[in-house]
C-alpha positions in Angstrom: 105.6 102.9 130.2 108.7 100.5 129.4 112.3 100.3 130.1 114.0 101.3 126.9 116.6 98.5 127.9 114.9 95.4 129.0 111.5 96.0 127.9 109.9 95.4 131.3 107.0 97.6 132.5 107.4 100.3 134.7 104.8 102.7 137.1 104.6 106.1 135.2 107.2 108.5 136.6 109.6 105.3 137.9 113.4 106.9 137.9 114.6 103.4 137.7 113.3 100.2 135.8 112.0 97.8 138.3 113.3 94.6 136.3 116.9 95.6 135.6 117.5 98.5 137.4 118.2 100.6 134.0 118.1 104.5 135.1 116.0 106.2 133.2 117.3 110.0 133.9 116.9 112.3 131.0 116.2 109.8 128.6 112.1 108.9 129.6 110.9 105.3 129.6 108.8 104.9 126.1 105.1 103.6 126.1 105.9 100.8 124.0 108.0 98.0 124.5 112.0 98.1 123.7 113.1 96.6 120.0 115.8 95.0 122.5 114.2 93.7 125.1 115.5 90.3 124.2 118.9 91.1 125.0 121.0 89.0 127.9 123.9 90.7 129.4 125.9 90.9 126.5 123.7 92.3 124.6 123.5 89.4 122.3 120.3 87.7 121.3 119.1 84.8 123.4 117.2 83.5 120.8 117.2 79.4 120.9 117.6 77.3 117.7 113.9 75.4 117.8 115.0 71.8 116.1 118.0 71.9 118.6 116.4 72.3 121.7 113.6 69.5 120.5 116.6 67.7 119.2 118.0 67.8 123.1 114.5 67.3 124.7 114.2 63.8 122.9 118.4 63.1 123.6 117.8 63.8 127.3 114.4 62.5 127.5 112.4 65.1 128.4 115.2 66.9 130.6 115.8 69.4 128.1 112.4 70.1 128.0 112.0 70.8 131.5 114.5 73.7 131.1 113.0 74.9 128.1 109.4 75.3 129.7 111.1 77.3 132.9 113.1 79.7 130.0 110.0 79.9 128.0 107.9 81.1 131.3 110.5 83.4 131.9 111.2 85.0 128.2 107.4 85.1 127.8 106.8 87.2 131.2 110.0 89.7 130.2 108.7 90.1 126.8 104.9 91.0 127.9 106.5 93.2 130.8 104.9 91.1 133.5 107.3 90.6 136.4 105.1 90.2 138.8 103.7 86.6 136.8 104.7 82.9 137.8 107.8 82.5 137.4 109.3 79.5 135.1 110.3 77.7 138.4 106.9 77.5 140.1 105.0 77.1 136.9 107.2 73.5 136.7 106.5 73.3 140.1 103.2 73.7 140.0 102.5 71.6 137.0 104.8 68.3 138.3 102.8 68.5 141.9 99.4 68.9 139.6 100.5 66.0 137.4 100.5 68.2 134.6 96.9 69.9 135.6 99.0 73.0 135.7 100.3 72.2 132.3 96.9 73.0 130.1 96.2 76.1 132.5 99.8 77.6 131.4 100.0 76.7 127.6 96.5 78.5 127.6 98.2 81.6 129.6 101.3 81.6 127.7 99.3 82.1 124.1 97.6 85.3 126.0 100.6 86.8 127.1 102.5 85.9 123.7 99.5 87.4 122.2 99.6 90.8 124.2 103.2 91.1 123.8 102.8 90.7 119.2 99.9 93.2 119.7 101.7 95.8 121.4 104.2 95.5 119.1 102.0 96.0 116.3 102.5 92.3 114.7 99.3 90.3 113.8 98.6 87.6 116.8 95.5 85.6 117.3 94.1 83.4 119.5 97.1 81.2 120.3 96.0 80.1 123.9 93.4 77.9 122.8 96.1 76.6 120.1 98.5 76.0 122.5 95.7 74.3 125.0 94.5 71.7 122.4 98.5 70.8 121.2 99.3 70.1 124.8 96.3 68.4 125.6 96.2 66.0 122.8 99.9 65.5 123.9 101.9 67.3 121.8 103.3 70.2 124.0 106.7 70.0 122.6 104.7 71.5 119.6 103.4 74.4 121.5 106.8 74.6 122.9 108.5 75.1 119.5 105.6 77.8 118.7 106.1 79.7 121.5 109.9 79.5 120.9 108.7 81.2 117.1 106.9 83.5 118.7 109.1 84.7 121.1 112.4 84.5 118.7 110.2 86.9 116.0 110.0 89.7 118.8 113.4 89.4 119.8 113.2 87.4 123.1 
């Protein structure tokens, strides 16, 4: 089941969300995932303007981007309900002490998860790991980054 607020996944008879907290009391968790799960505190959408943030990853050369692939772990692991994934901070971690070895090994992961997340919301989704794989190896990851970014902003991350 799923926290009707954040989205995250929660063991069967759970009183309280394990992500945010959110009790669930009367009101049962549902089965699918919450329409708002890309919410921040405010409850305003999150969503990031794509041509901006490549706009600030070329200004800040490669900086930006940095950031961008920690929130994009992170948005990608809340939207697919998987708290218990790498986190965005280890996943940079991981790929800057792999010299990018990591890198191919996440884009792949991050086009499952993306993937699982559109299915269990009923929207069409393919095989975009391999998609994202290829882009990034052939050196276009800012690419895949900007896809992932679609992806994530069309389900409400």
């Amino acid at each position: 089941m799923f926290c009707p607020n954040c989205g995250a996944n929660a063991p069967e008879g759970s009183a309280n969300c394990p992500n945010c907290g959110t009790s669930f009391g009367n009101a049962a968790a549902t089965t699918t995932p919450a329409v708002n799960a890309g919410t921040n505190m405010s409850g305003e959408k999150d969503q990031r303007n794509i041509a901006l943030a490549i706009i600030l990853s070329i200004v800040t050369c490669g900086i930006y981007a940095l950031y961008w692939f920690v929130v994009l772990t992170d948005d990608t692991n809340r939207i697919a309900g998987e708290s218990e994934a790498t986190s965005g901070g280890i996943a940079l971690l991981l790929t800057i002490v792999t010299c990018g070895i990591y890198g191919f090994y996440w884009a792949y992961k991050q086009g499952e998860k993306l993937d699982r997340a559109k299915a269990a919301r009923g929207m069409e989704s393919g095989n975009s790991g391999v998609l994202y794989l290829i882009l990034t190896f052939i050196g276009l990851g800012i690419v895949a980054y900007a896809l992932m970014q679609n992806d994530l902003n069309k389900m409400g991350a």
